[in-house]
N, C-alpha and C positions, 0 to 999 in steps of 0.2 A: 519407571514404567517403560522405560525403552526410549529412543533418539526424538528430538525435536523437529517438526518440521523446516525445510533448507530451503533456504532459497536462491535462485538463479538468476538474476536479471541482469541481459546484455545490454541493454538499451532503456535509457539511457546513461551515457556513460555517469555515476555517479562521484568517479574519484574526479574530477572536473565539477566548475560549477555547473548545475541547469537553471537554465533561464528558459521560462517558460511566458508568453506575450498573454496578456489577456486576451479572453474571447477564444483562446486556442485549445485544445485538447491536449493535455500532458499522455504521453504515449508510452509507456512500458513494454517491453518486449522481454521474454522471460518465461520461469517456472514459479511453483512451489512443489515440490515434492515431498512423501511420508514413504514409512517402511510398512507404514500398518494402513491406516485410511485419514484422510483430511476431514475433517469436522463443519469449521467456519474460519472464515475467512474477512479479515476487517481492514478496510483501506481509508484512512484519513488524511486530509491536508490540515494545518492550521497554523495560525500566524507560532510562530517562536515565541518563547517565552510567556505565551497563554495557558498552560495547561490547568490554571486552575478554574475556569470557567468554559462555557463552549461559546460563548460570544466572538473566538476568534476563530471558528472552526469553517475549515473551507468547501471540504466536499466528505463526506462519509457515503462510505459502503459497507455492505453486512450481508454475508452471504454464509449459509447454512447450508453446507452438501447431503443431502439426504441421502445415497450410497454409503454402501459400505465397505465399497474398495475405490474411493479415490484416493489415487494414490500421488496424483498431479492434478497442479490447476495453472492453467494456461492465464498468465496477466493480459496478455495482450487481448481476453474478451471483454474485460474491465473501460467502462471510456469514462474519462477526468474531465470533463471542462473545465473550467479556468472561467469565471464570471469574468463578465466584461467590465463590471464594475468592482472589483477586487481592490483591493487597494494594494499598490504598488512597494513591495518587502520581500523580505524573508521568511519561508512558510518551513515547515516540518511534513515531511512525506512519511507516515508510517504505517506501514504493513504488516499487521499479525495476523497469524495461523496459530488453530488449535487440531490437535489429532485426533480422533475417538480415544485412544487410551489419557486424555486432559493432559500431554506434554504441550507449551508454546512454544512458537518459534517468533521471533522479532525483526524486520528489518527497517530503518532506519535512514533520510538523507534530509539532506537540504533543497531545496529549491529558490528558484530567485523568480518572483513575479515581477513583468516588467510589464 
């Protein structure tokens, strides 16, 4: 159907670890970009190795672009907290995009709640 949505993100640096403190806002700085139009847009944290129930799920987002020419979506309008009662591990950061033409795109990291 045509290219995946891309994603751009400067900040934080992900090839290092993040550590992110409870009570804090995890902060992304960043794109997603399409050739065609962005669709939705889904931001999850969750504990590691949970993916078979959401009992380990930290923050979800779900956002549905109602245009028809977004072509970018700015992360940095996105804000994370980090409960302050979180329990202290290893979490999964993952950010999908879908296009109007149904291509995904995926991205992917770790984080470390301290």
């Amino acid at each position: 159907n045509g290219k995946e949505p891309i994603f751009n993100i400067s900040a934080p640096d992900f090839s290092n670890e993040v550590q992110v403190s409870k009570g804090q806002n995890l902060s992304l700085v960043g794109t997603i970009s399409d050739d065609v139009d962005l669709d939705e847009i889904i931001i999850t944290i969750e504990e590691e190795h949970d993916h078979k129930n959401n009992s380990g799920l930290l923050f979800s987002y779900d956002e549905d672009l109602p245009g028809s020419s977004d072509s970018s979506f700015d992360l940095s309008t996105v804000t994370i907290p980090i409960p302050g009662d979180a329990e202290t591990g290893r979490y999964e950061l993952r950010i999908s995009a879908k296009d109007s033409d149904g291509n995904y795109g995926q991205f992917t990291a770790d984080i470390h709640i301290m």
